[in-house]
C-alpha atoms as an extended CHARMM CRD file, in Angstrom:
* protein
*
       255  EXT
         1         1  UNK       CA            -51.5880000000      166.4020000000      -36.2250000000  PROA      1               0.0000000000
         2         2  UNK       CA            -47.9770000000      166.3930000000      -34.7800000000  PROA      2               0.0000000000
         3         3  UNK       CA            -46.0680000000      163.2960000000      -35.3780000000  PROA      3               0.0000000000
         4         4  UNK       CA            -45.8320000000      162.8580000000      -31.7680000000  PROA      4               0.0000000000
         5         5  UNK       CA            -49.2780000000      163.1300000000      -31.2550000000  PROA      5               0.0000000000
         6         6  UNK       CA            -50.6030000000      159.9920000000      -33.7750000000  PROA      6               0.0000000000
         7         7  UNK       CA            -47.9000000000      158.0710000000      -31.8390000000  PROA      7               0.0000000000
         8         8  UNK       CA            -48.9840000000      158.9290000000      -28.4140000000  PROA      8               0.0000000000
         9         9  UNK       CA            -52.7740000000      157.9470000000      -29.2150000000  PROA      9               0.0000000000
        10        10  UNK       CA            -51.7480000000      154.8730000000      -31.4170000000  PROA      10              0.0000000000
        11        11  UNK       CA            -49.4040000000      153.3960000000      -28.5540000000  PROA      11              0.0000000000
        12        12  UNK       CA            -52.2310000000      153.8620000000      -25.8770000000  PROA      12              0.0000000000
        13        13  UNK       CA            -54.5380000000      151.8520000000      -28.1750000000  PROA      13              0.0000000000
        14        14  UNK       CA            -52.1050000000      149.4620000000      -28.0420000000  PROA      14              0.0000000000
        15        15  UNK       CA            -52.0250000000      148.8200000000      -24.3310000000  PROA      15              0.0000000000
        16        16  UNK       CA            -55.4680000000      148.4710000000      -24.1450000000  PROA      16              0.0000000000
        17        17  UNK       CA            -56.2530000000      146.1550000000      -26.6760000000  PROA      17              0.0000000000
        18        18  UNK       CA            -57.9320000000      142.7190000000      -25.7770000000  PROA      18              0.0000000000
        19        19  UNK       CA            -58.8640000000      141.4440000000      -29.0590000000  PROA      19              0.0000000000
        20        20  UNK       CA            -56.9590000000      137.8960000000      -28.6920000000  PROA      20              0.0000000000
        21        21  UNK       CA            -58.2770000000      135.8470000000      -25.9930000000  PROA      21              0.0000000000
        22        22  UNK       CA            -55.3120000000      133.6140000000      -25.4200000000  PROA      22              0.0000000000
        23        23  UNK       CA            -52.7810000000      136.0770000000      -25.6200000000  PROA      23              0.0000000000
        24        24  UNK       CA            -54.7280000000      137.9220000000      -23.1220000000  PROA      24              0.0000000000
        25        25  UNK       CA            -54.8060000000      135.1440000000      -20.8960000000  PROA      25              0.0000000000
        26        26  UNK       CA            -51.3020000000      134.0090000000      -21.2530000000  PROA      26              0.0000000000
        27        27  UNK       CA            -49.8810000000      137.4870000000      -20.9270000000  PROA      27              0.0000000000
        28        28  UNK       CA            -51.8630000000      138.0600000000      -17.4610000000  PROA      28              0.0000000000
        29        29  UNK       CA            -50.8520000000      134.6700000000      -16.5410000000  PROA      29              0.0000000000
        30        30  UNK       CA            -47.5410000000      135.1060000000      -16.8100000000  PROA      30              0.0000000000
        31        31  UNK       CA            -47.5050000000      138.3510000000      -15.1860000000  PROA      31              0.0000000000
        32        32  UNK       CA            -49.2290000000      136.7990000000      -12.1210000000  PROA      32              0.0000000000
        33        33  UNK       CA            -47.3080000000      133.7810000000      -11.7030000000  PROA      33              0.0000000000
        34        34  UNK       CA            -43.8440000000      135.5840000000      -12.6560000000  PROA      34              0.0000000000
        35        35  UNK       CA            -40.4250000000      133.6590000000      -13.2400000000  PROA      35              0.0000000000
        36        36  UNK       CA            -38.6310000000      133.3440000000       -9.8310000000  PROA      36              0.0000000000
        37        37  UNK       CA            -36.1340000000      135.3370000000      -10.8280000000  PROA      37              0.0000000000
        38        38  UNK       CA            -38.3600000000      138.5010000000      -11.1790000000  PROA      38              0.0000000000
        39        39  UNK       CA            -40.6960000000      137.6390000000       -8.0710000000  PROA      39              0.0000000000
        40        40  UNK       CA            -40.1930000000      141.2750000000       -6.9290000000  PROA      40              0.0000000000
        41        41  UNK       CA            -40.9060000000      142.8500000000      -10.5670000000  PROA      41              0.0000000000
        42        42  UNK       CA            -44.3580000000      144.1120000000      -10.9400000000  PROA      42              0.0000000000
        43        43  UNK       CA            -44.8860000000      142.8160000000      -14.2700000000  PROA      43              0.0000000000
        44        44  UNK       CA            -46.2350000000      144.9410000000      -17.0300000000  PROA      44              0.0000000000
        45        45  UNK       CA            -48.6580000000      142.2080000000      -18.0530000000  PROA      45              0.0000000000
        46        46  UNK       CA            -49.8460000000      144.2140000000      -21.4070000000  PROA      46              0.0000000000
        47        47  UNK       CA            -49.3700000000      144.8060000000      -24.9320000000  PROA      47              0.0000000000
        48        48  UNK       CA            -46.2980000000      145.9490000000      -25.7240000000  PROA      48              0.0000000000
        49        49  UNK       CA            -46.0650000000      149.2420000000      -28.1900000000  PROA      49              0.0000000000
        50        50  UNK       CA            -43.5070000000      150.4160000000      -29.9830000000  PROA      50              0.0000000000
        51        51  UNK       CA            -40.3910000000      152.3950000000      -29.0420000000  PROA      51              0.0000000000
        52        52  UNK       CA            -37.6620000000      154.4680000000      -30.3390000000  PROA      52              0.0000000000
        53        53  UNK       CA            -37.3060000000      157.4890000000      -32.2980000000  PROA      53              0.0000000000
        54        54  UNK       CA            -40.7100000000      159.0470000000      -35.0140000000  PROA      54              0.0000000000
        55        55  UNK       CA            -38.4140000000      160.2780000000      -37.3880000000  PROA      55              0.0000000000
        56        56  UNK       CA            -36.5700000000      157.3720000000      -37.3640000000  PROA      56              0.0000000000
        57        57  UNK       CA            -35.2160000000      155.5810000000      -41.1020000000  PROA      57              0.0000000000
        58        58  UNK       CA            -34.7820000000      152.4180000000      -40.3270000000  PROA      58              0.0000000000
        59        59  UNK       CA            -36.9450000000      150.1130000000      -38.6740000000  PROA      59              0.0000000000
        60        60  UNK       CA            -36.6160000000      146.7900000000      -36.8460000000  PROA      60              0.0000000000
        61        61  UNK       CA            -39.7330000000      144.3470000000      -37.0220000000  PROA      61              0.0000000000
        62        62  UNK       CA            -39.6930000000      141.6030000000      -34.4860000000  PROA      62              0.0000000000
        63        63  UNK       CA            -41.8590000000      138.8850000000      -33.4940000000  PROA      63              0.0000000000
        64        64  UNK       CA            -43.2180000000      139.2690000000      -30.3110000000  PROA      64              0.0000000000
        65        65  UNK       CA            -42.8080000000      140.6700000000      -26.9380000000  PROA      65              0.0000000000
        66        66  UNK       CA            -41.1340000000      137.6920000000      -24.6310000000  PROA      66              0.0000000000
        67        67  UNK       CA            -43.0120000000      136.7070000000      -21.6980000000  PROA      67              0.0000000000
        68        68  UNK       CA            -40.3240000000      137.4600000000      -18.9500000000  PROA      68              0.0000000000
        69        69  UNK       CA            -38.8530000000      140.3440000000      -21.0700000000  PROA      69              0.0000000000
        70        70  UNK       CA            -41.2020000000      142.9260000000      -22.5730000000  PROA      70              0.0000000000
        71        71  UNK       CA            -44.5460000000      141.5200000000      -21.1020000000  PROA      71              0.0000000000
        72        72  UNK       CA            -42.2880000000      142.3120000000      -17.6730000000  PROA      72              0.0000000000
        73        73  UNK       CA            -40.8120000000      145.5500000000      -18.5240000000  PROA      73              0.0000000000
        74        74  UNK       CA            -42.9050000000      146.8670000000      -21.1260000000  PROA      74              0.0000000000
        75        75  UNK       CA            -40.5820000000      147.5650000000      -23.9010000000  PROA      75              0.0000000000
        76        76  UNK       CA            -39.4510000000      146.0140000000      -26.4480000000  PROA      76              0.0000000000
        77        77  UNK       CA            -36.4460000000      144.0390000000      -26.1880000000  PROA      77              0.0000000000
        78        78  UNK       CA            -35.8020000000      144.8700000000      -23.1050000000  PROA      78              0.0000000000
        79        79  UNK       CA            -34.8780000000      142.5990000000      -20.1730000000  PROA      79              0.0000000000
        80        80  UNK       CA            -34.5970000000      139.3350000000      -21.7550000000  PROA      80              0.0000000000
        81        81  UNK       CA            -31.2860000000      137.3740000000      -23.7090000000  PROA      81              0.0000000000
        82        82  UNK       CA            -32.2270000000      138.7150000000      -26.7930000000  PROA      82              0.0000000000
        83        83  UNK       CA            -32.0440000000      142.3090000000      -26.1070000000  PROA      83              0.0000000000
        84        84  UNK       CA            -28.9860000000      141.8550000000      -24.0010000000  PROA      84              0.0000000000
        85        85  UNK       CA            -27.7610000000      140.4240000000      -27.4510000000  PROA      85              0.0000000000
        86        86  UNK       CA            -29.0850000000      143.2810000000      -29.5190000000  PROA      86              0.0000000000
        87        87  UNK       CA            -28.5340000000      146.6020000000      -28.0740000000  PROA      87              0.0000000000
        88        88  UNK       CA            -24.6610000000      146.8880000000      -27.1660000000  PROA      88              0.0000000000
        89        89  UNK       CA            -24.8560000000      146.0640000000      -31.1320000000  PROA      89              0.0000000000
        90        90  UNK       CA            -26.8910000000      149.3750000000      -31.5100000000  PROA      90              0.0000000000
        91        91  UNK       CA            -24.9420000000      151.0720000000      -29.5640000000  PROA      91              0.0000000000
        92        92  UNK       CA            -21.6770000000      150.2150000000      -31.4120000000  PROA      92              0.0000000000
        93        93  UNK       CA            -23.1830000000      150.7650000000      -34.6430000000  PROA      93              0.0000000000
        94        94  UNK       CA            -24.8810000000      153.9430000000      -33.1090000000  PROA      94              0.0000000000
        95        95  UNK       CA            -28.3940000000      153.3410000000      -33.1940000000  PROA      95              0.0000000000
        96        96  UNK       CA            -28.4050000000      153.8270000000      -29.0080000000  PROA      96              0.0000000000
        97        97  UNK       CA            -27.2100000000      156.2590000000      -26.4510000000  PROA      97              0.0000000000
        98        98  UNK       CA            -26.4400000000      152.9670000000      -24.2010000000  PROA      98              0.0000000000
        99        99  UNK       CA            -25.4090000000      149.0500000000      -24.5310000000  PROA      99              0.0000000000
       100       100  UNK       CA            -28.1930000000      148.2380000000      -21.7770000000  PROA      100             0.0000000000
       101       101  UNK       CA            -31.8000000000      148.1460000000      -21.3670000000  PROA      101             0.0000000000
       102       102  UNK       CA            -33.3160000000      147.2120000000      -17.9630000000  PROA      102             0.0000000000
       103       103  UNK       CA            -36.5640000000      148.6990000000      -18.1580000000  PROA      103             0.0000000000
       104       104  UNK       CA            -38.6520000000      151.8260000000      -19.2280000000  PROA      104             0.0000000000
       105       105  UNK       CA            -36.5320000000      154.4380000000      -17.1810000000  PROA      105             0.0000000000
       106       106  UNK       CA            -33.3250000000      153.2270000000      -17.6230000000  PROA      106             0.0000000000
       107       107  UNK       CA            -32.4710000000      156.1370000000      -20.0700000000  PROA      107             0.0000000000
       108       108  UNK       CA            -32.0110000000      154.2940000000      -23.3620000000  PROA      108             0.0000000000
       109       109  UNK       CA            -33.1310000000      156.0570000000      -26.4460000000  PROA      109             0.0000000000
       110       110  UNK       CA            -32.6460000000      155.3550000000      -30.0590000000  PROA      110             0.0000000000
       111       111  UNK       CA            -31.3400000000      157.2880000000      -32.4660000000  PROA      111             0.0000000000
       112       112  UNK       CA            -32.7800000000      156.6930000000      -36.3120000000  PROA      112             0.0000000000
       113       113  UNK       CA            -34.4970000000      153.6210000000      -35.1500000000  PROA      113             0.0000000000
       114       114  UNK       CA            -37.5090000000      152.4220000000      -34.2360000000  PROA      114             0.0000000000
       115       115  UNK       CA            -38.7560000000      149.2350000000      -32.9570000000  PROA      115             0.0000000000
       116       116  UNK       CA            -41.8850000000      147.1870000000      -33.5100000000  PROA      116             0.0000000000
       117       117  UNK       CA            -43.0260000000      143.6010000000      -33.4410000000  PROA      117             0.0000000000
       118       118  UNK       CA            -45.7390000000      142.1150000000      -35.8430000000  PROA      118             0.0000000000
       119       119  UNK       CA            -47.4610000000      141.3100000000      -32.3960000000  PROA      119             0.0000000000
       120       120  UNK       CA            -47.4020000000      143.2690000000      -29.5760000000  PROA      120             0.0000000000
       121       121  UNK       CA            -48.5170000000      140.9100000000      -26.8270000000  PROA      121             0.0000000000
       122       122  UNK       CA            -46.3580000000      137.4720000000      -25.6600000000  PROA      122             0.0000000000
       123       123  UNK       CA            -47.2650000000      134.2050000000      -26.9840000000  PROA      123             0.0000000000
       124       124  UNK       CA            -47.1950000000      130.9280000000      -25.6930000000  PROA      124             0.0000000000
       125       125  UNK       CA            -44.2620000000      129.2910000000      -27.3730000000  PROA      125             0.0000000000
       126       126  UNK       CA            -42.9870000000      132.4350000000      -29.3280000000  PROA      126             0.0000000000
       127       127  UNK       CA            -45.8860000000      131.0220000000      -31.5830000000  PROA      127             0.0000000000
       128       128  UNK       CA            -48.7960000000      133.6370000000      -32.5510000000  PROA      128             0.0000000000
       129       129  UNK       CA            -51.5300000000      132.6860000000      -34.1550000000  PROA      129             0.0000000000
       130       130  UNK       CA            -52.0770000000      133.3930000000      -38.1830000000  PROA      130             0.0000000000
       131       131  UNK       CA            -55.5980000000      135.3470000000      -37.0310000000  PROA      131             0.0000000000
       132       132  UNK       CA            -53.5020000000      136.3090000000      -33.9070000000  PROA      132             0.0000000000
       133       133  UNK       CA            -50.9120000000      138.1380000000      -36.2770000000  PROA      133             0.0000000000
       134       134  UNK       CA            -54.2000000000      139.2870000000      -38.1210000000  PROA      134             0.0000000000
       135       135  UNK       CA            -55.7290000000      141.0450000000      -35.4550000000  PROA      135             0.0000000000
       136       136  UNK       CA            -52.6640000000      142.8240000000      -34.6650000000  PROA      136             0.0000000000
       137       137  UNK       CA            -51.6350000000      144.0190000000      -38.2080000000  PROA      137             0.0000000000
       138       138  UNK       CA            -54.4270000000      147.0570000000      -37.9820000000  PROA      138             0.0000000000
       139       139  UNK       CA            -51.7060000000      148.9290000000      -35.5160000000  PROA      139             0.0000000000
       140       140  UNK       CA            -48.7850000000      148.0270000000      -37.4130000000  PROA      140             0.0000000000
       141       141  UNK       CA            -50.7560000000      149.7870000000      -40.2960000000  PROA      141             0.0000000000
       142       142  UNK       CA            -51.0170000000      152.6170000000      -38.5790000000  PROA      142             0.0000000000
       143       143  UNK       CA            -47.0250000000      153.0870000000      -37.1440000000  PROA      143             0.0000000000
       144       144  UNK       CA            -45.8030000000      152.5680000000      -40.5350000000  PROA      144             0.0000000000
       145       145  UNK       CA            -48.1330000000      155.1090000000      -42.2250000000  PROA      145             0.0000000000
       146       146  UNK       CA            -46.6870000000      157.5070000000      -39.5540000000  PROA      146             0.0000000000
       147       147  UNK       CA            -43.4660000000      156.6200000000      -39.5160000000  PROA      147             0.0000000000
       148       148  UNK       CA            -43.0640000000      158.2740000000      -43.2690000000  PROA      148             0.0000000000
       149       149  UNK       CA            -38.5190000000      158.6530000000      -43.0740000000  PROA      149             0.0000000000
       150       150  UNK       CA            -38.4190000000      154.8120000000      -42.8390000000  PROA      150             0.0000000000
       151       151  UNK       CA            -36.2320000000      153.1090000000      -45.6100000000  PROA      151             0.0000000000
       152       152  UNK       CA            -34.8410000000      150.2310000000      -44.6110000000  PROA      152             0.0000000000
       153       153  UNK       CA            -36.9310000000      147.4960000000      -42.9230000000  PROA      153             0.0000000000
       154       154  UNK       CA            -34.4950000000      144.8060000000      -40.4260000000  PROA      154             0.0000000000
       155       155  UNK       CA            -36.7000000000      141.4960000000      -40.0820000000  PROA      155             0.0000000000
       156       156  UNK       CA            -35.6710000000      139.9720000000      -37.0110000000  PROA      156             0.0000000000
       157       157  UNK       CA            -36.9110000000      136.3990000000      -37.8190000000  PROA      157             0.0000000000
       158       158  UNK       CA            -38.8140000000      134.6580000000      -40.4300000000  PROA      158             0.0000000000
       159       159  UNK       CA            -42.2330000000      135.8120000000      -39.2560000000  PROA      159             0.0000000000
       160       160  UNK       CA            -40.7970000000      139.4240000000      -39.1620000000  PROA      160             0.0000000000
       161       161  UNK       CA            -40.1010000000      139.5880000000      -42.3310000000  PROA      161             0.0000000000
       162       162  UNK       CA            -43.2820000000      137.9790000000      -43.3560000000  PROA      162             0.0000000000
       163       163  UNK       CA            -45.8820000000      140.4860000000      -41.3590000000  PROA      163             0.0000000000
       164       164  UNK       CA            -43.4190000000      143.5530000000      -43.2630000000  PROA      164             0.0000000000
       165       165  UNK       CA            -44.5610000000      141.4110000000      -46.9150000000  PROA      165             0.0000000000
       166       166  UNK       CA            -48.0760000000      140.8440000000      -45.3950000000  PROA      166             0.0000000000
       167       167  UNK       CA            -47.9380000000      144.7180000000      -45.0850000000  PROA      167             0.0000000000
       168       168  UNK       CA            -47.1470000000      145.0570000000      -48.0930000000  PROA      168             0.0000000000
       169       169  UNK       CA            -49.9710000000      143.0650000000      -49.8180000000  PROA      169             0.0000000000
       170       170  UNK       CA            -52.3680000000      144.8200000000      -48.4120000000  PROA      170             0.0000000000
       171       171  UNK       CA            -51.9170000000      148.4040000000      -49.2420000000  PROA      171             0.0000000000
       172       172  UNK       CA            -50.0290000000      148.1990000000      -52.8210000000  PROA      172             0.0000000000
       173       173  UNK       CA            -51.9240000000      150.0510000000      -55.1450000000  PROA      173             0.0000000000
       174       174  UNK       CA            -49.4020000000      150.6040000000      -58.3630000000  PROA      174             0.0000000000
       175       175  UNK       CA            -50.9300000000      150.2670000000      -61.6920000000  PROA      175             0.0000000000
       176       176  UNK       CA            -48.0770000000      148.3010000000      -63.6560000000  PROA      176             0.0000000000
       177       177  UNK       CA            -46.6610000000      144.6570000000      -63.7450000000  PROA      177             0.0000000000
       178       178  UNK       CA            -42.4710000000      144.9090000000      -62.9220000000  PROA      178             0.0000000000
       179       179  UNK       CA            -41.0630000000      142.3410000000      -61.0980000000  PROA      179             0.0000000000
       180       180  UNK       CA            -39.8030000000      142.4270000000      -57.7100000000  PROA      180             0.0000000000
       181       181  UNK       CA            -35.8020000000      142.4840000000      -57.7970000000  PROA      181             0.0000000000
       182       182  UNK       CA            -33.3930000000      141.4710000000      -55.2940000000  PROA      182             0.0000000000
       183       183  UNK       CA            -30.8000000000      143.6530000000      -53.6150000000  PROA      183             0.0000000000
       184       184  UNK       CA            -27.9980000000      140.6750000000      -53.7320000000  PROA      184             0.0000000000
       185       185  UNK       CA            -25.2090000000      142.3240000000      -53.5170000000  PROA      185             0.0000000000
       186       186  UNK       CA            -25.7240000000      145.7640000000      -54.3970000000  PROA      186             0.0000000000
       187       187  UNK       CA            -28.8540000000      148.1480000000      -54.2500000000  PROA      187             0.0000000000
       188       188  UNK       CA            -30.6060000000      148.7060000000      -57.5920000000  PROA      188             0.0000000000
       189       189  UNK       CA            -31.7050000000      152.1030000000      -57.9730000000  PROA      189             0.0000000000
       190       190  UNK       CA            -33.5080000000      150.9590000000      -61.6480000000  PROA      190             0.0000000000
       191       191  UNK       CA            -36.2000000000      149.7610000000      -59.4750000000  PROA      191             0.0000000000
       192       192  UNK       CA            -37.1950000000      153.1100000000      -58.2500000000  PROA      192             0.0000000000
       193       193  UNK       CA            -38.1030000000      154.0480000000      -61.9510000000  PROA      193             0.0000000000
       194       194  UNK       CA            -40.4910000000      151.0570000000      -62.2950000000  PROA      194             0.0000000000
       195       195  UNK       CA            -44.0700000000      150.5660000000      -61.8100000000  PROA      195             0.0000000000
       196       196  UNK       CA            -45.2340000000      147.7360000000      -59.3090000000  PROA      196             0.0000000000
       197       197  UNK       CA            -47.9110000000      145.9230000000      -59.9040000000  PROA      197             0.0000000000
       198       198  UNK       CA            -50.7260000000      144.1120000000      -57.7000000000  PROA      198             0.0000000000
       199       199  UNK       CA            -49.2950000000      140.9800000000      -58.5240000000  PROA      199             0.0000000000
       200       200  UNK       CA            -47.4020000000      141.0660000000      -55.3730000000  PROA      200             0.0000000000
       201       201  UNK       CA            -46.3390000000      137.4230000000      -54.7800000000  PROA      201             0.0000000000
       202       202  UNK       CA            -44.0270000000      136.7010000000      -51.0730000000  PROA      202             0.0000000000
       203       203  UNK       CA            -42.6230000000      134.0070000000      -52.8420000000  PROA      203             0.0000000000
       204       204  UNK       CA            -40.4000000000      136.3580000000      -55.0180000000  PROA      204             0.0000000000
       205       205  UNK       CA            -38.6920000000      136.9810000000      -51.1740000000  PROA      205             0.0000000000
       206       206  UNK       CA            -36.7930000000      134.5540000000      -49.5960000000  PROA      206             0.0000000000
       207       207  UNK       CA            -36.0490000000      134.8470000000      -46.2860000000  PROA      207             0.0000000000
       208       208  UNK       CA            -32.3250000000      134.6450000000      -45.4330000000  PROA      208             0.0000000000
       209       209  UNK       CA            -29.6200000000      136.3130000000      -43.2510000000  PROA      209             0.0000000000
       210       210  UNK       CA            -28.2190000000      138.7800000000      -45.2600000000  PROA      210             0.0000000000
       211       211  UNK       CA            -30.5110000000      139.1880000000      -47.7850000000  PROA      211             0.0000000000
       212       212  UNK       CA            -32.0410000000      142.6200000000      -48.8900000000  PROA      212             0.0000000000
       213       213  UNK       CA            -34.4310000000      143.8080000000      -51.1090000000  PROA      213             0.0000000000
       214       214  UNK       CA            -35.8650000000      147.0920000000      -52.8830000000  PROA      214             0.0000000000
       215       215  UNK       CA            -39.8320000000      146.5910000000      -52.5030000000  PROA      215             0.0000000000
       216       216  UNK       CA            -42.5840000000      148.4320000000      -54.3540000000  PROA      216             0.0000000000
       217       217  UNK       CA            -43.2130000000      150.8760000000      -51.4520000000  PROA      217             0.0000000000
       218       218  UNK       CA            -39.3320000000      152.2750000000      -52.2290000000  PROA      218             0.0000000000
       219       219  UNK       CA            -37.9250000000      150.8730000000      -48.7140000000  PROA      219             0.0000000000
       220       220  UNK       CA            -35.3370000000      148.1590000000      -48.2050000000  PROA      220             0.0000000000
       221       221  UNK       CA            -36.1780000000      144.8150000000      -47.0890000000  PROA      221             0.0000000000
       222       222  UNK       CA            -32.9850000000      143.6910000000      -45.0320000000  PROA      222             0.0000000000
       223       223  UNK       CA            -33.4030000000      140.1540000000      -43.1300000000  PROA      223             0.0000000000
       224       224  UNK       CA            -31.6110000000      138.9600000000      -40.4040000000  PROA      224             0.0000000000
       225       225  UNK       CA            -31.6210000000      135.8110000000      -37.9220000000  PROA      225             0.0000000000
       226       226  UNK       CA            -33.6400000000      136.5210000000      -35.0990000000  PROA      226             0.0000000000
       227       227  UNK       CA            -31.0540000000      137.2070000000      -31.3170000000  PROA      227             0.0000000000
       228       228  UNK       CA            -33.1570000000      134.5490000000      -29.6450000000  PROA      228             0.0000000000
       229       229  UNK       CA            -31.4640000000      132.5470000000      -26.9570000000  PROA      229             0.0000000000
       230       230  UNK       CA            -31.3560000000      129.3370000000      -29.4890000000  PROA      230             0.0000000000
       231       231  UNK       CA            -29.5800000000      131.4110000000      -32.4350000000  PROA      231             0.0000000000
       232       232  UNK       CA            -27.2380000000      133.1700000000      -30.7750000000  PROA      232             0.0000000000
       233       233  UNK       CA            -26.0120000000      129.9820000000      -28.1320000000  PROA      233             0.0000000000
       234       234  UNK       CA            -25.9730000000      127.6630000000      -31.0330000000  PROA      234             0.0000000000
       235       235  UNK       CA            -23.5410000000      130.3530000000      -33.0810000000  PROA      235             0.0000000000
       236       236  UNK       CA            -25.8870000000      130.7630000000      -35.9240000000  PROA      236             0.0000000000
       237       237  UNK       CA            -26.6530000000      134.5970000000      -35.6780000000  PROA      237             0.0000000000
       238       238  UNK       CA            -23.0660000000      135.7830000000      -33.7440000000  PROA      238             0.0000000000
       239       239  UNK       CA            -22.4710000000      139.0370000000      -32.9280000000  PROA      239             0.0000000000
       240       240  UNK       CA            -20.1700000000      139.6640000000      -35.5820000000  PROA      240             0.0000000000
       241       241  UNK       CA            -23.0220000000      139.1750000000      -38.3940000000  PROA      241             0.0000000000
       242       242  UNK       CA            -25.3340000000      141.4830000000      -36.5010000000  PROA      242             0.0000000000
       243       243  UNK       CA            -22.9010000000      144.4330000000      -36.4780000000  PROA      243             0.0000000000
       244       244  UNK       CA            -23.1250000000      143.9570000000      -40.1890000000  PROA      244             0.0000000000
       245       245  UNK       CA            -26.3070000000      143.8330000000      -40.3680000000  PROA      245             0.0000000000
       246       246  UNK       CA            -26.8970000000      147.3290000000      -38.4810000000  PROA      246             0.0000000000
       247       247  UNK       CA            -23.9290000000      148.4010000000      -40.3980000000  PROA      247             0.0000000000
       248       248  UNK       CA            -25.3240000000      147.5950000000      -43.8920000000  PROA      248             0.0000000000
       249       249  UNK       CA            -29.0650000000      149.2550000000      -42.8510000000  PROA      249             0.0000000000
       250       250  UNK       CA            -27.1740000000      152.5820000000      -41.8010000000  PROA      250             0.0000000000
       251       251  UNK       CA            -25.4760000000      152.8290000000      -45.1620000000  PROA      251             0.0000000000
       252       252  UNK       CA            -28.9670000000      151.9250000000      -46.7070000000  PROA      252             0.0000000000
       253       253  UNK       CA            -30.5880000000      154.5930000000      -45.0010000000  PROA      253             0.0000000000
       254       254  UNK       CA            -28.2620000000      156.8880000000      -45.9550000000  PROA      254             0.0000000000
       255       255  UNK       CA            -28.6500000000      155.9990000000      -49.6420000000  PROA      255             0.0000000000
């Protein structure tokens, strides 16, 4: 099957899916009642699937669509503070043909990057649910067995970076017992000789901005603050540590 084609069918599960009952009912609620701002917007009011480009070698995983961004527009990122934030940084870093993203037909397209989100419909609170992130883990099972280039993995956010290790737990299979090894400051290419065992343990991966490592599935963990409204206001995530960020996961990928 053409790697468009698993895409095309996986993304239109996606949209359809009602298997959480209060993200369904927050995400319709939202789209009904709208923010004032948006009054005119016919909201998109669904799950959100992924976007950018299938051959793509490095991926972002984010948290969630955001209830007057994505769940409006129906993309990810798109519309809302925090991809206002994020994509004049993948344009300068050259991961977009364009600084903006207003909504599905703006034009924007990605080039060696893909987006996804560990869920793909808006929570209340920018809180999912542990069975919430459960129930949606089956399609980001599916993208990543597709998306076979990827190498380096951006976690936007702690929970990010945890769905990419719950990932991982559930479909390593390697026979022997080597440790996992942090990338701090320079990639090991030792690890790529090793066996990994099933004693995969999260705690061996702390979560930091900045902080990268080579997992047993050969790809790059990289982790990085999440562009919400709070981090980048507050001048914890600033735009000069995100160009590094996409800077350092383009030299990954080309490794």
């Amino acid at each position: 099957m053409a790697i468009v084609s698993w895409l095309t069918i996986l993304n239109r599960e996606v949209v359809v899916c009602t298997l959480c009952p209060r993200l369904v009912a927050y995400r319709e609620q939202v789209a009904r009642e709208k923010r004032r701002a948006y009054r005119e917007w016919d909201y998109w009011g669904k799950p959100v699937p992924g976007f950018g480009d299938p051959e793509a070698r490095v991926l972002i995983m984010g948290l969630a669509p955001g209830a007057h961004g994505s769940n409006r527009t129906g993309r990810p990122f798109t519309g809302d503070a925090s991809g206002n934030f994020m994509y004049p940084v993948l344009y300068e870093t050259g991961f977009a043909n364009q600084p903006a993203a207003t909504d599905r037909n703006d034009g924007l397209k990605l080039n060696d990057l893909y987006i996804t989100a560990a869920v793909r419909c808006a929570p209340p609170d920018n809180k999912p649910s542990p069975q919430e992130l459960a129930n949606c883990s089956h399609f980001l099972d599916r993208e990543l067995a597709g998306l076979k280039r990827v190498r380096v993995v951006v976690a936007l956010g702690k929970i990010g970076f945890d769905a990419y290790l719950n990932y991982l737990r559930r479909h390593l299979t390697h026979p022997n017992g080597a440790k996992n090894t942090p990338l701090e400051p320079a990639l090991s290419e030792r690890s790529e000789s090793k066996g990994w065992g099933t004693q995969f343990s999260k705690r061996d991966y702390v979560f930091k901005h900045g902080a990268s490592y080579r997992l047993p599935d050969g790809r790059v963990l990289l982790a990085s603050y999440h562009p919400s409204n709070q981090n980048t206001q507050t001048g914890k995530l600033t735009r000069k540590l995100f160009v590094e960020i996409f800077k350092r996961a383009a030299k990954l990928a080309d490794r």
